[in-house]
mmCIF file of the N, C-alpha and C atoms, coordinates in Angstrom:
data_MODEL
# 
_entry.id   MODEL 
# 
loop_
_atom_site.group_PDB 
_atom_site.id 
_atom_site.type_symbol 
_atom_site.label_atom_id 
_atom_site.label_alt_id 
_atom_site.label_comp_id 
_atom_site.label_asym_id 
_atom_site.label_entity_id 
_atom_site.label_seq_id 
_atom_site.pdbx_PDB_ins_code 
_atom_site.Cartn_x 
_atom_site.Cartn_y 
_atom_site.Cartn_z 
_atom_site.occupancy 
_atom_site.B_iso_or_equiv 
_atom_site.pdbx_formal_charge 
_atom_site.auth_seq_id 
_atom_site.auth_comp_id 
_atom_site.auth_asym_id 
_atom_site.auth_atom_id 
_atom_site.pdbx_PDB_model_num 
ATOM 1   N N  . UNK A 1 1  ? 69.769 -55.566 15.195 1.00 0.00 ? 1  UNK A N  1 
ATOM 2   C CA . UNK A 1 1  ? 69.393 -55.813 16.574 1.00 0.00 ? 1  UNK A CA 1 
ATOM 3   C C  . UNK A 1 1  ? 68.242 -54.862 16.927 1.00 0.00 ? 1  UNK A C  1 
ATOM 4   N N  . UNK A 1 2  ? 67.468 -55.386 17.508 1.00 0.00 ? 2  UNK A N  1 
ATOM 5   C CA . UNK A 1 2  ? 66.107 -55.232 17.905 1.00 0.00 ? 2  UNK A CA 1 
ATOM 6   C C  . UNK A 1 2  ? 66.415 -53.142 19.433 1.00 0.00 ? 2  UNK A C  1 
ATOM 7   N N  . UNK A 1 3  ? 65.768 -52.296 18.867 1.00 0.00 ? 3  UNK A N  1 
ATOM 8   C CA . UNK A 1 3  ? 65.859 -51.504 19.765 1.00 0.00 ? 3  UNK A CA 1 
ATOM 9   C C  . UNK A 1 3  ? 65.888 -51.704 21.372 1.00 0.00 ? 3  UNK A C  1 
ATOM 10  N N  . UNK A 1 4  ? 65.243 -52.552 21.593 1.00 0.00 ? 4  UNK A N  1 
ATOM 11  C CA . UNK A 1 4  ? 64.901 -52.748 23.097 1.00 0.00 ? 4  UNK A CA 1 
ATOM 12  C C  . UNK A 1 4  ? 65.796 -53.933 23.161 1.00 0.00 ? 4  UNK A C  1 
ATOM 13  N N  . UNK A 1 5  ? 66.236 -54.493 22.591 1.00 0.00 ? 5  UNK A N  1 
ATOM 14  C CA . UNK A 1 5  ? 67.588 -55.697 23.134 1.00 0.00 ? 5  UNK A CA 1 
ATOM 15  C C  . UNK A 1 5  ? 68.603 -54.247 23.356 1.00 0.00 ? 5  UNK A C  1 
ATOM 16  N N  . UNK A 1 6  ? 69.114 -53.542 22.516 1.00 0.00 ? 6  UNK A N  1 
ATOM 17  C CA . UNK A 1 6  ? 69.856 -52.179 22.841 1.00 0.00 ? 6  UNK A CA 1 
ATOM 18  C C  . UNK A 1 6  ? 69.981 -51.700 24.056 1.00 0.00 ? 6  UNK A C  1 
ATOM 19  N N  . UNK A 1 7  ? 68.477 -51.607 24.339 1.00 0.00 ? 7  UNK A N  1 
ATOM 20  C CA . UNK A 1 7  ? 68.428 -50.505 25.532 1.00 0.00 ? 7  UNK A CA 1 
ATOM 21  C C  . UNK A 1 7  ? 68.566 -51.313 26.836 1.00 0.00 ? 7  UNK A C  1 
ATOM 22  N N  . UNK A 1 8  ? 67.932 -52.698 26.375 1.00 0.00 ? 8  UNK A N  1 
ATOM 23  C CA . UNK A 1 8  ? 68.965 -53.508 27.792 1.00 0.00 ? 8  UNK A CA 1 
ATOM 24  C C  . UNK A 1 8  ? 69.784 -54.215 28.245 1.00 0.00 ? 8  UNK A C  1 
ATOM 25  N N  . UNK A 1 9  ? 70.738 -54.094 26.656 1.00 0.00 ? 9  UNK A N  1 
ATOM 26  C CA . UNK A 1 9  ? 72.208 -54.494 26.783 1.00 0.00 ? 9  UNK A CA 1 
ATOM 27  C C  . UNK A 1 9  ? 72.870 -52.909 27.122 1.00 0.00 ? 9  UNK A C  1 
ATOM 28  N N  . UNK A 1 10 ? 72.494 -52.054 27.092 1.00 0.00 ? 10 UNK A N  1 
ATOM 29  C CA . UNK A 1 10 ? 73.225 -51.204 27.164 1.00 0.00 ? 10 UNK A CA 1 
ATOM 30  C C  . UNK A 1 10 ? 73.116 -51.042 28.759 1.00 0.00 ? 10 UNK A C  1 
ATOM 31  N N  . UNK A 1 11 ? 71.900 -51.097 29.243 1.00 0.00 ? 11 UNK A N  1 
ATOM 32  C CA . UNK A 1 11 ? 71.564 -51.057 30.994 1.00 0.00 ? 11 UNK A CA 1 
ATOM 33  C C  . UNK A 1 11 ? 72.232 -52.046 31.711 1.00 0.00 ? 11 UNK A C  1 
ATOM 34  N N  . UNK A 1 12 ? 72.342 -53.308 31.219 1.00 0.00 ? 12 UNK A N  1 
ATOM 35  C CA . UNK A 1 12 ? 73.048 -54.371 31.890 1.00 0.00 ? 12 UNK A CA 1 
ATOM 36  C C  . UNK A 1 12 ? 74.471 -54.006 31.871 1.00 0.00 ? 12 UNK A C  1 
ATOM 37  N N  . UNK A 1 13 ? 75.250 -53.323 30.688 1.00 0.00 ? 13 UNK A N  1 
ATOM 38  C CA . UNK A 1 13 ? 76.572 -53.341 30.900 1.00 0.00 ? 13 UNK A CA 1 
ATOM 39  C C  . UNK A 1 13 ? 77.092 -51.797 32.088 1.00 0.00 ? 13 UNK A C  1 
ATOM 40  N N  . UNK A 1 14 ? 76.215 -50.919 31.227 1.00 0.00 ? 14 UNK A N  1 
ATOM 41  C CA . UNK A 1 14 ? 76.560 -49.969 32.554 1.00 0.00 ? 14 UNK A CA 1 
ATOM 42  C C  . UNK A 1 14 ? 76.724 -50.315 34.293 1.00 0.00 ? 14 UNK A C  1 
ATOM 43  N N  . UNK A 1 15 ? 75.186 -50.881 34.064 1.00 0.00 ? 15 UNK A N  1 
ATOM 44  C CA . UNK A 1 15 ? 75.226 -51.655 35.298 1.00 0.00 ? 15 UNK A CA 1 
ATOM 45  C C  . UNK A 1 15 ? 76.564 -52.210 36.149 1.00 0.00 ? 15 UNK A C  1 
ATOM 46  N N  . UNK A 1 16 ? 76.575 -52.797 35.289 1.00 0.00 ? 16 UNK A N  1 
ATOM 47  C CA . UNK A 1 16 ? 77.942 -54.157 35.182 1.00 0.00 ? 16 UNK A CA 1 
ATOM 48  C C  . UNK A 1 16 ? 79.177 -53.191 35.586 1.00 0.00 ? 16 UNK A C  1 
ATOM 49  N N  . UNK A 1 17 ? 79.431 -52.617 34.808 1.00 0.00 ? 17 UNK A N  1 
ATOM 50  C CA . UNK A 1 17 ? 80.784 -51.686 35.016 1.00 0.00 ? 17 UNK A CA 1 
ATOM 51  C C  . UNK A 1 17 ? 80.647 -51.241 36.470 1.00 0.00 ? 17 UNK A C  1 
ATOM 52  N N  . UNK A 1 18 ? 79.585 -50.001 36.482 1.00 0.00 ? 18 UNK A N  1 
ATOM 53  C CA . UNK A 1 18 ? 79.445 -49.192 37.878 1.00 0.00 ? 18 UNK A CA 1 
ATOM 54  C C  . UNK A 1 18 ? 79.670 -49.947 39.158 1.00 0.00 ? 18 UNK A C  1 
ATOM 55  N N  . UNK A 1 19 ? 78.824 -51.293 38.925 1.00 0.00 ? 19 UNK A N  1 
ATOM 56  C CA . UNK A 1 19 ? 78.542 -52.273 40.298 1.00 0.00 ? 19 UNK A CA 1 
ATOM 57  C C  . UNK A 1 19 ? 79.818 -52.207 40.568 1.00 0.00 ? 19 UNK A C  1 
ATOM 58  N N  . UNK A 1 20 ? 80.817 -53.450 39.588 1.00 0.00 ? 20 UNK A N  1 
ATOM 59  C CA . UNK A 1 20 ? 82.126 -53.699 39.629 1.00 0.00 ? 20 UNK A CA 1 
ATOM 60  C C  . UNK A 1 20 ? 83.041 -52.603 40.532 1.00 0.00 ? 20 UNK A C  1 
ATOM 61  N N  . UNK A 1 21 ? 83.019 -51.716 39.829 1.00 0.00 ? 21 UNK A N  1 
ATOM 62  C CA . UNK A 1 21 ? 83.922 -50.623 40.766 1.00 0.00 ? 21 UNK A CA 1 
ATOM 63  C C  . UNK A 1 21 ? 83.071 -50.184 42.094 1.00 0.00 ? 21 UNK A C  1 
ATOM 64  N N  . UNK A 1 22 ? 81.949 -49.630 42.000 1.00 0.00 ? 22 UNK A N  1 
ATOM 65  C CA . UNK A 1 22 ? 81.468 -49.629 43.509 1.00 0.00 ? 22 UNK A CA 1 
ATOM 66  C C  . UNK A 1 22 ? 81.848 -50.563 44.610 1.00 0.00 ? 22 UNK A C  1 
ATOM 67  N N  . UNK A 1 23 ? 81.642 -52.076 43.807 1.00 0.00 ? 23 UNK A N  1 
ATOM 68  C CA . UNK A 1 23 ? 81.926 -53.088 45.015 1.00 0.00 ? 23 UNK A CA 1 
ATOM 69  C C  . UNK A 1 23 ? 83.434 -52.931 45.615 1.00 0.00 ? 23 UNK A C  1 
ATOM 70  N N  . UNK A 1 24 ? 84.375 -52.950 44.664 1.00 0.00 ? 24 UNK A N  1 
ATOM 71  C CA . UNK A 1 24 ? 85.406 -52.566 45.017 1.00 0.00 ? 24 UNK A CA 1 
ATOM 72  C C  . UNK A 1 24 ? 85.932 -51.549 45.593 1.00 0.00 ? 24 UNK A C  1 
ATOM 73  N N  . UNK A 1 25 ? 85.499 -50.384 45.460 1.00 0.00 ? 25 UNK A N  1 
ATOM 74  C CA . UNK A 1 25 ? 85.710 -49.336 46.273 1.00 0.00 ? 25 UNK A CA 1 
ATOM 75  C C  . UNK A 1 25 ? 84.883 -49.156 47.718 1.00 0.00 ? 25 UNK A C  1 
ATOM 76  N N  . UNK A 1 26 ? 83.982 -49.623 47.562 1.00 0.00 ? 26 UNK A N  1 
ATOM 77  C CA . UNK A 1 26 ? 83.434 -49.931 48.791 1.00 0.00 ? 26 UNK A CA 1 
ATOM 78  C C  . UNK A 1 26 ? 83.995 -51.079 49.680 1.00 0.00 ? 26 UNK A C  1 
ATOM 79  N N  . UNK A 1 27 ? 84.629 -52.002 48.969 1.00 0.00 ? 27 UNK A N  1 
ATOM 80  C CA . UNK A 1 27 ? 85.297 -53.021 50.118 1.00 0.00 ? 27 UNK A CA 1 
ATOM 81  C C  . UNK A 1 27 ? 86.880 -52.886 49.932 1.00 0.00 ? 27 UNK A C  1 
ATOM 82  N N  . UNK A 1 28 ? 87.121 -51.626 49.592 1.00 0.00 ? 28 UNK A N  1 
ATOM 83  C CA . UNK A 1 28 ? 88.316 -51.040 49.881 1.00 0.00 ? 28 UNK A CA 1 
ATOM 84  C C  . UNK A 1 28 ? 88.486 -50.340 51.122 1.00 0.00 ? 28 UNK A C  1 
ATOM 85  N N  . UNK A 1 29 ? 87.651 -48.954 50.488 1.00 0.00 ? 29 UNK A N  1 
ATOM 86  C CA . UNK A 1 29 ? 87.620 -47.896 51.810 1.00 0.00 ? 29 UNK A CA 1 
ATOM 87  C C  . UNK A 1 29 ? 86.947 -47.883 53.301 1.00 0.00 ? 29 UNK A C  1 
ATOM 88  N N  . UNK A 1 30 ? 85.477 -49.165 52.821 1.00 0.00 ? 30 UNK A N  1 
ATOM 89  C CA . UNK A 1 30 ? 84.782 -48.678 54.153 1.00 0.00 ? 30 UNK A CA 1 
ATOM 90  C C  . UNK A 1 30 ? 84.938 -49.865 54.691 1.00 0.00 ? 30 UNK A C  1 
ATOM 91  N N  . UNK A 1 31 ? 84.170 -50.516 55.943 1.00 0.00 ? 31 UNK A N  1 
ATOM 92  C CA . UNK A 1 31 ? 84.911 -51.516 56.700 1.00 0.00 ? 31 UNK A CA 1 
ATOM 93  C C  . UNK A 1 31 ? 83.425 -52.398 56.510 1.00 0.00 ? 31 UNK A C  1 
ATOM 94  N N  . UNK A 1 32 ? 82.415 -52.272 55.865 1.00 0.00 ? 32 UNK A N  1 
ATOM 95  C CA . UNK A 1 32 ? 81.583 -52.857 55.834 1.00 0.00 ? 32 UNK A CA 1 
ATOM 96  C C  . UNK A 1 32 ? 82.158 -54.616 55.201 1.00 0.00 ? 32 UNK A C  1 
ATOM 97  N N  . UNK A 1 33 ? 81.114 -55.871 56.012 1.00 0.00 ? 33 UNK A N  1 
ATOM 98  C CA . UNK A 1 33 ? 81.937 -57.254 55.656 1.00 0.00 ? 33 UNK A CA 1 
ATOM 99  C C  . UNK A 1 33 ? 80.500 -57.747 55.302 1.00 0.00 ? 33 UNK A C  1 
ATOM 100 N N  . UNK A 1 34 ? 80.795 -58.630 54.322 1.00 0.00 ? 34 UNK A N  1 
ATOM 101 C CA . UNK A 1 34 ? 79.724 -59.437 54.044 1.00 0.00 ? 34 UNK A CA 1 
ATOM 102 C C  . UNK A 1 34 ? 78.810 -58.976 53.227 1.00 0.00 ? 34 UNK A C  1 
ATOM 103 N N  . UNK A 1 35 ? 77.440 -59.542 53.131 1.00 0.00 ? 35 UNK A N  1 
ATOM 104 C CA . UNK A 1 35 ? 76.519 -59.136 52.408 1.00 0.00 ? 35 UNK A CA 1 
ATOM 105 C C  . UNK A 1 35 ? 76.331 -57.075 52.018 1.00 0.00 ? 35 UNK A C  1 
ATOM 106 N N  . UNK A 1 36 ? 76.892 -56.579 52.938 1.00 0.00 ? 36 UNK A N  1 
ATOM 107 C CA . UNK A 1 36 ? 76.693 -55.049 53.116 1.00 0.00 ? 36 UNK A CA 1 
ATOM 108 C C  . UNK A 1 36 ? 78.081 -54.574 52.060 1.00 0.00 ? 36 UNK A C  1 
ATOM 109 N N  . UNK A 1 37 ? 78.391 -55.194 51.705 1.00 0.00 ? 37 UNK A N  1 
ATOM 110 C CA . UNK A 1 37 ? 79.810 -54.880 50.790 1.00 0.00 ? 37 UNK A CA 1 
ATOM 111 C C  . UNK A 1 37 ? 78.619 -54.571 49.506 1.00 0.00 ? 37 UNK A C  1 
ATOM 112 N N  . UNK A 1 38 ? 77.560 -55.591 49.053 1.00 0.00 ? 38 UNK A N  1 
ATOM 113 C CA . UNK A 1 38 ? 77.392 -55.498 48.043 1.00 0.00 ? 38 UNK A CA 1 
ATOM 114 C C  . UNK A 1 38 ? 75.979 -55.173 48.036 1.00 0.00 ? 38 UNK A C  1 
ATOM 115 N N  . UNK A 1 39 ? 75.517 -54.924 48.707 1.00 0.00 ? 39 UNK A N  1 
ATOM 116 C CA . UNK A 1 39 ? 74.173 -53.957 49.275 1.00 0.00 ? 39 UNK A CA 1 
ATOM 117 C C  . UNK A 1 39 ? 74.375 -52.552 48.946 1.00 0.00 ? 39 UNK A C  1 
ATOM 118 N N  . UNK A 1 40 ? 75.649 -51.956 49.324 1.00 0.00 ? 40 UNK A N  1 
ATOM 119 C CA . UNK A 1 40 ? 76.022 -50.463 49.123 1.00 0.00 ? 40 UNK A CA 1 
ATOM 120 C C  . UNK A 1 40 ? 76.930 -50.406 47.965 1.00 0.00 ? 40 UNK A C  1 
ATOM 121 N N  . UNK A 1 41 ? 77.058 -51.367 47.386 1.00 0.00 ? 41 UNK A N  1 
ATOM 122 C CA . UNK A 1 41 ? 77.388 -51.092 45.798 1.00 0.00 ? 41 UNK A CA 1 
ATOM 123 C C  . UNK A 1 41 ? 76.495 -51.316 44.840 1.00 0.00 ? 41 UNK A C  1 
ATOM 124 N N  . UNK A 1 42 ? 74.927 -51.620 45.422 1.00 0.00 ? 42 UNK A N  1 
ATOM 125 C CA . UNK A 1 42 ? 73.949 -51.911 44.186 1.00 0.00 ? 42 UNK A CA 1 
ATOM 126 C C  . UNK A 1 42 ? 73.509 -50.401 45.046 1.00 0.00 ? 42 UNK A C  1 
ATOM 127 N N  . UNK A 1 43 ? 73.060 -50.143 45.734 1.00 0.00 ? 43 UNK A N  1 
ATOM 128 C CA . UNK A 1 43 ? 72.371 -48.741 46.213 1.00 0.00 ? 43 UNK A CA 1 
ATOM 129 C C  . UNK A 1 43 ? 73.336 -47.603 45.099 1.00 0.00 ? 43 UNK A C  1 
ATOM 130 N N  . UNK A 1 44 ? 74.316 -47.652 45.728 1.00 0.00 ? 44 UNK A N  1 
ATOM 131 C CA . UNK A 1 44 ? 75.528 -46.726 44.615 1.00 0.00 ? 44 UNK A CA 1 
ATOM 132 C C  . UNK A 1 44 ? 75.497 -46.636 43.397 1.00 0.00 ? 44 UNK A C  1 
ATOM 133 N N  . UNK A 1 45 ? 75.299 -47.814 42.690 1.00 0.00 ? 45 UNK A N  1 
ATOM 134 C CA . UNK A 1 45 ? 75.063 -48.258 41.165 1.00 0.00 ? 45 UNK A CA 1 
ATOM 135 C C  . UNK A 1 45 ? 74.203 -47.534 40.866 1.00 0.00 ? 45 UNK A C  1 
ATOM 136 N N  . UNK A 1 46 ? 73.340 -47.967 41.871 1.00 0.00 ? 46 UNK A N  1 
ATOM 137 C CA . UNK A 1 46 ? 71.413 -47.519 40.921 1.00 0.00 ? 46 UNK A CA 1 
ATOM 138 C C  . UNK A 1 46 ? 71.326 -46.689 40.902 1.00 0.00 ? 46 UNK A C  1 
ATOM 139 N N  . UNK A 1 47 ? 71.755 -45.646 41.455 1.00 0.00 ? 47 UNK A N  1 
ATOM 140 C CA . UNK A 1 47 ? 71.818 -44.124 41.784 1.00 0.00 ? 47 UNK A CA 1 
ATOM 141 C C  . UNK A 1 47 ? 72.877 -43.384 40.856 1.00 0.00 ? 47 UNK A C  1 
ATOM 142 N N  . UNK A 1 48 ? 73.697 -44.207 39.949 1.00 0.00 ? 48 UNK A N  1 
ATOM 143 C CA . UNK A 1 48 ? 74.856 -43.303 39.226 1.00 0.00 ? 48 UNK A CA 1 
ATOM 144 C C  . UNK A 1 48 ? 74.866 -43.809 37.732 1.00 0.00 ? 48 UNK A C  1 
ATOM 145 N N  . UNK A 1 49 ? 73.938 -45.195 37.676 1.00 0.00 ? 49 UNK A N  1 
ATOM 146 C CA . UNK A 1 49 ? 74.346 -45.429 36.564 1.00 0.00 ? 49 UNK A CA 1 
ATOM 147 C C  . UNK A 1 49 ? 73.237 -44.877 35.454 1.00 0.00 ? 49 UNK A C  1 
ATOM 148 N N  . UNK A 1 50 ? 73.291 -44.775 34.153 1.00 0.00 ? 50 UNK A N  1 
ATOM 149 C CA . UNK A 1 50 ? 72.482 -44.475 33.084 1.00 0.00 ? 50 UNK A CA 1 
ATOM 150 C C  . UNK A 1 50 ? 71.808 -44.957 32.867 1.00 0.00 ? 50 UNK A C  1 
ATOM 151 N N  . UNK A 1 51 ? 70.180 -44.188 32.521 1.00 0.00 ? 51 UNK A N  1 
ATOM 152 C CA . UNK A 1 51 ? 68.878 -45.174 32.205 1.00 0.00 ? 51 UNK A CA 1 
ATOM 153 C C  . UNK A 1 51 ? 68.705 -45.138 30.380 1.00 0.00 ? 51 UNK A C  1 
ATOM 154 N N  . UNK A 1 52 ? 69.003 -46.207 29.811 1.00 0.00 ? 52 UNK A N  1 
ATOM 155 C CA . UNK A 1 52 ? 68.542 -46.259 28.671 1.00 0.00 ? 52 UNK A CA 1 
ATOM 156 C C  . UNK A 1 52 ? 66.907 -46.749 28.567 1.00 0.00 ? 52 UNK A C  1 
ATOM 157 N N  . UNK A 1 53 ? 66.545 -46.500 27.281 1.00 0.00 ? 53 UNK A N  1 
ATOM 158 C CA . UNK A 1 53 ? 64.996 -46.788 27.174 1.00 0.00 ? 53 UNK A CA 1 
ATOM 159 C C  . UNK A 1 53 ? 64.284 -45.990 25.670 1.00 0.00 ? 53 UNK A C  1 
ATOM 160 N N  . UNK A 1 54 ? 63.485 -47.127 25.698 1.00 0.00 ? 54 UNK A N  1 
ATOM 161 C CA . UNK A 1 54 ? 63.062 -46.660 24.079 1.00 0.00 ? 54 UNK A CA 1 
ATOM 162 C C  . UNK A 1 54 ? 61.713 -46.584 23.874 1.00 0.00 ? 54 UNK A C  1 
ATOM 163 N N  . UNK A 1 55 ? 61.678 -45.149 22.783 1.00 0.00 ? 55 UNK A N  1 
ATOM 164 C CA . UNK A 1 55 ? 60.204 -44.724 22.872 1.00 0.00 ? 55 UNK A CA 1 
ATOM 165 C C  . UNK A 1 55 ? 59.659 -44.732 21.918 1.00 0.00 ? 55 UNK A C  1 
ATOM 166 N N  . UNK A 1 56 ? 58.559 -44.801 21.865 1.00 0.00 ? 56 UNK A N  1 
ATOM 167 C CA . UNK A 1 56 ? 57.838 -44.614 20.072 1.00 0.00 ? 56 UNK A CA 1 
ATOM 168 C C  . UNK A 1 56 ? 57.508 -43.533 19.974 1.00 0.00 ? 56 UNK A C  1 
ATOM 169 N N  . UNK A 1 57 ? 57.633 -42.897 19.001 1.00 0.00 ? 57 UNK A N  1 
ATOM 170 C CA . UNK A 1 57 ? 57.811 -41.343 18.573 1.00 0.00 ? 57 UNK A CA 1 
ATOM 171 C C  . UNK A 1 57 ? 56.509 -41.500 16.955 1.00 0.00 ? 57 UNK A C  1 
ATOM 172 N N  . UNK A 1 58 ? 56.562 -40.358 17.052 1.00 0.00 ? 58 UNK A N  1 
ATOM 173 C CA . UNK A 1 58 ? 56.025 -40.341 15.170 1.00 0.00 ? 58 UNK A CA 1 
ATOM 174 C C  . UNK A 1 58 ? 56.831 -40.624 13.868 1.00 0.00 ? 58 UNK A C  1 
ATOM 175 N N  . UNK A 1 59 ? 58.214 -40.417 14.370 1.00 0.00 ? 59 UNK A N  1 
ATOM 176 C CA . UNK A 1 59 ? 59.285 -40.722 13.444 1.00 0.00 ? 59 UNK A CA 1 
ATOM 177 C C  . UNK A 1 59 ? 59.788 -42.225 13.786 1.00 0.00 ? 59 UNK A C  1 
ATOM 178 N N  . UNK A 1 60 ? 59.069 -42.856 14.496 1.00 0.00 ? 60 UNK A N  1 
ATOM 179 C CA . UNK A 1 60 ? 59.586 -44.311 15.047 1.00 0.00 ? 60 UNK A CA 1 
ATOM 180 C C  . UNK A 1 60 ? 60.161 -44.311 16.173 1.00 0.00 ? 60 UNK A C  1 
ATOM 181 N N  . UNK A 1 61 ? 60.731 -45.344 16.676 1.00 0.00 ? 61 UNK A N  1 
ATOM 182 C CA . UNK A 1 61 ? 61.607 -45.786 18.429 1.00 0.00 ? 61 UNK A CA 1 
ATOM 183 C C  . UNK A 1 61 ? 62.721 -44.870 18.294 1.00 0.00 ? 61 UNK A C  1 
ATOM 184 N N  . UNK A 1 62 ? 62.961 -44.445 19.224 1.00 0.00 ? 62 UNK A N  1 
ATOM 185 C CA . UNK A 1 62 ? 63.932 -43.991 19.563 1.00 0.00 ? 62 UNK A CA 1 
ATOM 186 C C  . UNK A 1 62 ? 64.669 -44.314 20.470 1.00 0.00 ? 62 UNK A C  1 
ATOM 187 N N  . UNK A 1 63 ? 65.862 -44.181 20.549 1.00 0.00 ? 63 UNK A N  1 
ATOM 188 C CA . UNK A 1 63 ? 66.815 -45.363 22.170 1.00 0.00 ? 63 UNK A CA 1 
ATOM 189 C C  . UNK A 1 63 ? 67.154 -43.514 22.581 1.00 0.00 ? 63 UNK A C  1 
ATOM 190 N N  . UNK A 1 64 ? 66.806 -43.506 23.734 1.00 0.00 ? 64 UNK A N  1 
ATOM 191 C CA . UNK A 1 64 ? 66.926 -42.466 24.708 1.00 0.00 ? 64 UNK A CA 1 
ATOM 192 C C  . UNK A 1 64 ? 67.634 -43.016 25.889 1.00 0.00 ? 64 UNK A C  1 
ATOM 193 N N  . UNK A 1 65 ? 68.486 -42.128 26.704 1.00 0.00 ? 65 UNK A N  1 
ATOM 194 C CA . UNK A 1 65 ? 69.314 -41.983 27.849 1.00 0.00 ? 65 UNK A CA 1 
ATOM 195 C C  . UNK A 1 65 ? 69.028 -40.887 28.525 1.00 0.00 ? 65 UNK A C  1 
ATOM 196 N N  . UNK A 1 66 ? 68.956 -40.940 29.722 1.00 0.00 ? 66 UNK A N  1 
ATOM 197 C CA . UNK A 1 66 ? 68.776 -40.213 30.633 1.00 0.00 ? 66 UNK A CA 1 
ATOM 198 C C  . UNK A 1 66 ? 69.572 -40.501 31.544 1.00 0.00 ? 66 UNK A C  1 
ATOM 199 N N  . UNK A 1 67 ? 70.410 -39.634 32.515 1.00 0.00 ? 67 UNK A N  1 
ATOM 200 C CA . UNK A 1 67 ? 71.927 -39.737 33.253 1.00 0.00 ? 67 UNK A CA 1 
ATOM 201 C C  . UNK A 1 67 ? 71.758 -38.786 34.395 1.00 0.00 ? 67 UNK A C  1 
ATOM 202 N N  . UNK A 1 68 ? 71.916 -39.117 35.657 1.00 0.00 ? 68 UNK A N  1 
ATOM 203 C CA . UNK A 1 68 ? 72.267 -37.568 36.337 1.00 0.00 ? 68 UNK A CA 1 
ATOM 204 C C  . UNK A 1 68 ? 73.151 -36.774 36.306 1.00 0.00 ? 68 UNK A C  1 
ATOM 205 N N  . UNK A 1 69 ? 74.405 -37.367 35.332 1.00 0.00 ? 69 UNK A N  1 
ATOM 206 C CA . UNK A 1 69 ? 75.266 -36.164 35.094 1.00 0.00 ? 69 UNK A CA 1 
ATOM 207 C C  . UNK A 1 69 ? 75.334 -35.146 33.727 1.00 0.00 ? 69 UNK A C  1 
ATOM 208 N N  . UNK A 1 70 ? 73.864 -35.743 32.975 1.00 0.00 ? 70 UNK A N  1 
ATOM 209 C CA . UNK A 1 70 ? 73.482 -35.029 31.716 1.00 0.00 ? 70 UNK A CA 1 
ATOM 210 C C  . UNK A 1 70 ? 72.952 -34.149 32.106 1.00 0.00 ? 70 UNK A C  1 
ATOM 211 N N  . UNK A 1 71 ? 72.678 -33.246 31.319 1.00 0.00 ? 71 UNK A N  1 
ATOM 212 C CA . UNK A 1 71 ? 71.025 -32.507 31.606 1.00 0.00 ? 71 UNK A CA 1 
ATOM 213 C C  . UNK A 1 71 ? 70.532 -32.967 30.590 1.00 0.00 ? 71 UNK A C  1 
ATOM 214 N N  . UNK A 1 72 ? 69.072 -33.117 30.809 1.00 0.00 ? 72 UNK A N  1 
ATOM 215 C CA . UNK A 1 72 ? 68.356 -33.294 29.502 1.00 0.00 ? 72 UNK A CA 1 
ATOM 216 C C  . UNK A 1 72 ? 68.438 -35.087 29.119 1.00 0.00 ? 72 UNK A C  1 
ATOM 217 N N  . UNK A 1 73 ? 67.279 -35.202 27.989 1.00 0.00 ? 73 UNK A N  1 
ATOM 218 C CA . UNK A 1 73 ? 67.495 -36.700 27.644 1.00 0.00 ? 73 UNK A CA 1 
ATOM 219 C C  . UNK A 1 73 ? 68.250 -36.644 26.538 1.00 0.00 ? 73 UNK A C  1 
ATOM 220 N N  . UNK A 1 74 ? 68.980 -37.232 25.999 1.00 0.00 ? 74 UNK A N  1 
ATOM 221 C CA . UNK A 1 74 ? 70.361 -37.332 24.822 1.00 0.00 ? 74 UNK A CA 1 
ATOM 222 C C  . UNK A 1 74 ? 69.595 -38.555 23.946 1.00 0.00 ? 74 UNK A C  1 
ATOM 223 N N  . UNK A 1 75 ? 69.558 -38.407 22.910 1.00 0.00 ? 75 UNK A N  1 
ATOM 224 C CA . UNK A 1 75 ? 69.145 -39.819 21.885 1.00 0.00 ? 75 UNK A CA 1 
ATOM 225 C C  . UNK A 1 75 ? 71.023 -40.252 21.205 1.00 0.00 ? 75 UNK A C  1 
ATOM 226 N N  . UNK A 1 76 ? 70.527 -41.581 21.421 1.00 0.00 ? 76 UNK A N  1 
ATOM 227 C CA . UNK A 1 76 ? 71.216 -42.875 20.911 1.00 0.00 ? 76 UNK A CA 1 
ATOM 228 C C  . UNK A 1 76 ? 71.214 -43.649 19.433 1.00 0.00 ? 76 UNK A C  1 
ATOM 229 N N  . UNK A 1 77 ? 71.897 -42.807 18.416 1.00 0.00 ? 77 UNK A N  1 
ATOM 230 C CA . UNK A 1 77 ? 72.048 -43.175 17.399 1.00 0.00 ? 77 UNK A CA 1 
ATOM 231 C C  . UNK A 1 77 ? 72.405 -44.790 17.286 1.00 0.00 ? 77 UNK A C  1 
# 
């Protein structure tokens, strides 16, 4: 599989996960109805979930992550 199919299957599923529970916890706890249920679970998402992405290096692509709860960028064996 192609590096960059990687890096945005890996973005879509994070995605996927984070949204999922945001939406839900957001139309648990707060009283927001309708479209705003899932407005403040993509704002939430985008802001927590992991950026994969791939770079060309001298040694070849590399699949890199970058997280706000990392420090630093982490490579993706």
């Amino acid at each position: 599989m192609n590096k960059k199919t990687k890096a945005l299957l890996f973005n879509l599923l994070c995605f996927t996960a984070l949204f999922l529970g945001a939406r839900y916890c957001v139309s648990t706890y707060f009283w927001y109805q309708g479209i705003w249920i899932s407005l403040t679970a993509f704002v939430i998402t985008l802001l927590l979930s992991p950026k994969f992405q791939v770079v060309k290096t001298a040694q070849g692509e590399k699949l890199l992550m970058s997280w706000l709860f990392l420090k630093g960028v982490k490579e993706i064996k």
